[in-house]
C-alpha positions in Angstrom: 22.0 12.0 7.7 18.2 12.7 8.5 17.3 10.2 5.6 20.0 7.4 6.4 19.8 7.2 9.9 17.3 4.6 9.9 20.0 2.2 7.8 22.9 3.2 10.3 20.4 1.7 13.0 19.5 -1.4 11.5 23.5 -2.0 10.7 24.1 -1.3 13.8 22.0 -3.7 15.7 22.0 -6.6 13.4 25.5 -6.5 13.2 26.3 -5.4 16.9 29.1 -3.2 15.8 30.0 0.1 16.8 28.1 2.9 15.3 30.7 4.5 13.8 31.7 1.7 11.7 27.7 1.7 9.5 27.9 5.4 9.6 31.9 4.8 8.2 30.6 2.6 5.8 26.9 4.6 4.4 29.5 7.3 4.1 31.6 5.4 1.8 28.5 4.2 -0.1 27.1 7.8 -0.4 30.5 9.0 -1.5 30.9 6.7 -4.3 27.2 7.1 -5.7 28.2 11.1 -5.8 31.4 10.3 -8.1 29.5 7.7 -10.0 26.7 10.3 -10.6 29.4 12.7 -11.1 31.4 11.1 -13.7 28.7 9.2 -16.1 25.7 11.4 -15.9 26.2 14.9 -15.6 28.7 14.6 -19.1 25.5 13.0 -20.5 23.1 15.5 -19.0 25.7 18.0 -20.4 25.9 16.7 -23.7 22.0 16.3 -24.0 21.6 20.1 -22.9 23.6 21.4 -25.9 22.3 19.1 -28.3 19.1 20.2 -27.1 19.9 23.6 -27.6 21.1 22.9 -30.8 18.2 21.6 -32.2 15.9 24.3 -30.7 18.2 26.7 -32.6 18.3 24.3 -35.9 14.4 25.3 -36.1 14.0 28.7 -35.8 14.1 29.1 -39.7 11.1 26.2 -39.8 9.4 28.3 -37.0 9.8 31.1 -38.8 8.5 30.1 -42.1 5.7 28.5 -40.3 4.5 31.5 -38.3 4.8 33.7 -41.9 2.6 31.4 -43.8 0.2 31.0 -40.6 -3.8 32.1 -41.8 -4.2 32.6 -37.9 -1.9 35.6 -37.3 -3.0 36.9 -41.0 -6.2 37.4 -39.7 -5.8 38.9 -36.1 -3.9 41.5 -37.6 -6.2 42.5 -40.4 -9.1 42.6 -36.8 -6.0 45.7 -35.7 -5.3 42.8 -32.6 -1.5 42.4 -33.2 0.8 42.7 -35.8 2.7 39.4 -37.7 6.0 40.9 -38.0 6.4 41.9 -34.4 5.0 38.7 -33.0 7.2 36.7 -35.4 10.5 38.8 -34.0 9.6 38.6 -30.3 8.8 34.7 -30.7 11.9 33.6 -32.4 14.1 36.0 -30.0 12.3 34.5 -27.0 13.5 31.3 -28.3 16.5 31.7 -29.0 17.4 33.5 -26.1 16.0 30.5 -23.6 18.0 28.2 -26.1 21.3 30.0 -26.0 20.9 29.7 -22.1 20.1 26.0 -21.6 23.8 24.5 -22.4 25.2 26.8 -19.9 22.8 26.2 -17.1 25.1 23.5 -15.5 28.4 25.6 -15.6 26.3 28.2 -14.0 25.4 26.5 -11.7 28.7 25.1 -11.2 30.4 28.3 -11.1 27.9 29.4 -8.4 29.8 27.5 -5.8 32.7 30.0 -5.8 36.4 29.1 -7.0 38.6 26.2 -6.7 39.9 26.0 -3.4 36.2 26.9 -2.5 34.9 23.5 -3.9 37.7 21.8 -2.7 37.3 23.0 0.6 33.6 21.8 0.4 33.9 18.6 -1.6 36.4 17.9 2.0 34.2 19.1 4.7 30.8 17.4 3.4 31.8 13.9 3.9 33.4 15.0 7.4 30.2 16.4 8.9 28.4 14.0 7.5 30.2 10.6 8.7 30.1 13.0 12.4 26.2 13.7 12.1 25.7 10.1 11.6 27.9 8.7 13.9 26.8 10.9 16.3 23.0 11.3 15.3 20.7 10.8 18.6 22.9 13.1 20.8 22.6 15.6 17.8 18.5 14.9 17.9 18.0 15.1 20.9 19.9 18.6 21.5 17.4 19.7 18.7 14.6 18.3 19.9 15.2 20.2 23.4 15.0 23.6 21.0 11.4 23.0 20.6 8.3 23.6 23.1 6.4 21.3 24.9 2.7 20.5 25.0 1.8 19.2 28.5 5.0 19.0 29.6 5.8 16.2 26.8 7.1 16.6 23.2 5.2 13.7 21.3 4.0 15.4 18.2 7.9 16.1 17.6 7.7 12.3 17.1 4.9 11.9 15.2 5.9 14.5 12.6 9.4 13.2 12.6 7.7 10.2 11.8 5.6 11.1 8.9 8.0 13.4 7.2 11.2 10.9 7.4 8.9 8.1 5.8 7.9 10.8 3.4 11.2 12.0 2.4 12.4 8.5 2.4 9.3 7.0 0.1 9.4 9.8 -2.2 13.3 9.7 -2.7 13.3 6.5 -3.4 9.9 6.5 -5.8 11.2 9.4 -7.6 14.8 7.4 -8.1 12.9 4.5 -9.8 10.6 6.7 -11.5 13.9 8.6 -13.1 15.4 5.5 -14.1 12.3 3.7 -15.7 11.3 6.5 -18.0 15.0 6.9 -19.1 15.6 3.8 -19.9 12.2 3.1 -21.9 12.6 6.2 -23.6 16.4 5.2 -24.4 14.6 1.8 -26.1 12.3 3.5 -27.7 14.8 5.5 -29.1 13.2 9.0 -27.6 15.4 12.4 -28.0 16.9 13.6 -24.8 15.6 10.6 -22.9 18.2 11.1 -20.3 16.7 14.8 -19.5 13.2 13.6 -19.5 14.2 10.7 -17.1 15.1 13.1 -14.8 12.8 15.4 -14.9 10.5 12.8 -14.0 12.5 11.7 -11.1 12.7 15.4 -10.0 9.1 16.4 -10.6 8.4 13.6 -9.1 9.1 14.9 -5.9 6.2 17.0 -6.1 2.9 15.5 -5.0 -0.5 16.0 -7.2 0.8 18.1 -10.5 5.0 16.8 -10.7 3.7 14.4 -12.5 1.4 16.6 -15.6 4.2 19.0 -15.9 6.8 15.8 -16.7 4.3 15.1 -19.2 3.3 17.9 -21.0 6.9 19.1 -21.1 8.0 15.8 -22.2 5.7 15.5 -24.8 6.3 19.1 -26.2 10.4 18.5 -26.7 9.4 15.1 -28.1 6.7 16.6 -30.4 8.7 19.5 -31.7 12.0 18.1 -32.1 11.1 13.8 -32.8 7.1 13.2 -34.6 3.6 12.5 -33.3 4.4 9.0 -32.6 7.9 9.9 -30.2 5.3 12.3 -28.7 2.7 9.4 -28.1 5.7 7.3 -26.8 6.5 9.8 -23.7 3.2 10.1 -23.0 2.1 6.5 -22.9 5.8 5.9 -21.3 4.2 8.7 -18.5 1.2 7.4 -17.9 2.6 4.1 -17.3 5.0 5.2 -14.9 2.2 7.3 -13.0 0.1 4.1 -13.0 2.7 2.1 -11.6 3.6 4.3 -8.9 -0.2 4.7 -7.8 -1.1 1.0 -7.7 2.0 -0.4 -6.6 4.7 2.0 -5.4 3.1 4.4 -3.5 1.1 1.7 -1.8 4.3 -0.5 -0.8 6.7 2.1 -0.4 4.8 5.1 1.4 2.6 3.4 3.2 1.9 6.3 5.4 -1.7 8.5 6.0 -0.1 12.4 6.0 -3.2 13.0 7.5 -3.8 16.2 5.7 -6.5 17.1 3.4 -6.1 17.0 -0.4 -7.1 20.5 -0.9 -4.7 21.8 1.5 -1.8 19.9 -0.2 -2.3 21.9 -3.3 -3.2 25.5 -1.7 0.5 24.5 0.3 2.1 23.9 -2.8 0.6 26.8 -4.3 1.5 29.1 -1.1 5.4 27.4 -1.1 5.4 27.9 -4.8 4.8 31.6 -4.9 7.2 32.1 -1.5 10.2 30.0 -2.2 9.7 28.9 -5.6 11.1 24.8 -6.9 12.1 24.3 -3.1 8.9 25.4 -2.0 7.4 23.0 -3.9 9.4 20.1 -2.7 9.0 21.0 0.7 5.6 21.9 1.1 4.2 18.7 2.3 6.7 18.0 4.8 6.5 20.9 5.9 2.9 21.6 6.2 2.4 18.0 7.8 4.9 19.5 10.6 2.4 22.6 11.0 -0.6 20.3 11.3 0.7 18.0 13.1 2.2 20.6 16.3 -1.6 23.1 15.6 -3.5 19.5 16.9 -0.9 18.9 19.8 -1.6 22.1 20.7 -5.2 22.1 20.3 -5.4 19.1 22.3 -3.9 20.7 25.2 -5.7 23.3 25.5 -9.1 21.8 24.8 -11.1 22.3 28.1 -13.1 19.1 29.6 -16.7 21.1 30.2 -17.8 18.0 32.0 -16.1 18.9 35.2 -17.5 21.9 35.6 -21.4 20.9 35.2 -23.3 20.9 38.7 -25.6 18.4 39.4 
């Protein structure tokens, strides 16, 4: 509701209609993406997980052989610093533990949500509150935005991090959507395995400012490189680095064009200090959230700044 108000406003005075009829329809529009997405891509992110996890476990006998005839380990464990058979077992249980797991990750994750009538009860209540939040969204803002302190008697840096963090949400949303959808598709030209999980762990990674966008790639390049050749390897690369070129010279500068205000260096020490605390969601939200921090710390500071002139004497 936080992310679409801004549409339910423009629909609303364009078209001079009664609120709830945008927020009705955005409802609608939102509902039907979720079934779209629901019904056509997570069977094919489904799909691609277990043929994933089948090839990862279609190699362990290639690893295997590999790591036996390897001169490296041969010789670290005639210098008494491991031993070859050891280090063989632990590697090819390691990976075959991790690949057992991946196919499963999405009915985890479904099952997470509780039983049946749980989900239905949710899948029923979501588009309730949300058509109610939107219809009803500055009554609900302004209730929350009494919850917070003043500064001189005024509440301004509310707005000016409300601000900064809705175009942020908004820009990166929508680069990371186009992002997800570029690489997938050139990688589905190009012929690329597991093109569809790539894709969107570009989209998703790209969500997170400064380093998303190395760990799409050297991930990307490691399924590509182990499971495809050196060229399908070079492909996601090059396909990455074209993406991340096009989002810094055009995206970026169309779609968030927006100053944080916030020092590069403390982006990454908050993506760092998320990270550790609340893990993938830390890293998502650290930017908003420390833009929030900076944002009240220099409302406050200017507050309470003290104007020596009026207390020099002549």
């Amino acid at each position: 509701a936080y992310l679409l108000n801004p549409l339910v406003e423009r629909l609303e005075q364009r078209y001079r209609v009664p609120r709830w009829f945008p927020a009705l329809l955005v409802t609608a529009l939102v509902g039907g993406l979720i079934v779209l997405f629901a019904f056509i891509l997570v069977p094919n992110i489904a799909n691609q997980a277990q043929a994933l996890s089948d090839r990862i476990l279609g190699t362990m006998k290639s690893l295997r052989t590999w790591l036996e005839a390897s001169t490296v380990l041969d010789t670290l464990q005639e210098a008494d610093l491991l031993q070859k058979q050891a280090v063989i077992d632990q590697t090819q249980a390691l990976i075959k533990e991790q690949a057992a797991q991946l196919p499963t990750a999405i009915q985890d994750l479904a099952s997470s949500f509780g039983s049946v009538l749980g989900i239905l009860t949710l899948v029923a209540l979501i588009p309730v509150i949300f058509f109610y939040t939107l219809r009803d969204y500055p009554a609900v803002q302004a209730a929350l935005v009494g919850l917070f302190p003043t500064a001189g008697g005024r509440r301004d840096y509310l707005v000016e991090a409300g601000s900064i963090v809705g175009r942020y949400f908004r820009g990166q949303l929508l680069i990371s959507t186009i992002a997800a959808f570029n690489v997938s598709f050139l990688l589905f030209l190009f012929d690329i395995p597991f093109w569809l999980l790539i894709g969107l762990l570009a989209g998703l990674l790209n969500l997170i400012p400064q380093i998303g966008a190395l760990i799409t790639m050297v991930i990307g390049a490691l399924v590509a490189l182990i499971l495809g050749s050196w060229t399908k390897a070079v492909i996601v690369i090059a396909v990455l680095v074209g993406e991340a070129f096009l989002e810094q010279s055009v995206l970026t500068p169309n779609i968030l064009s927006y100053q944080v205000g916030i020092h590069p260096l403390l982006v990454l020490f908050s993506l760092l200090v998320f990270g550790m605390l609340f893990g993938i969601l830390g890293l998502l939200i650290a930017v908003p959230v420390t833009t929030i921090l900076v944002t009240v710390y220099r409302a406050y500071r200017e507050e309470l700044t003290i104007d020596l002139s009026e207390y020099v004497t002549s």
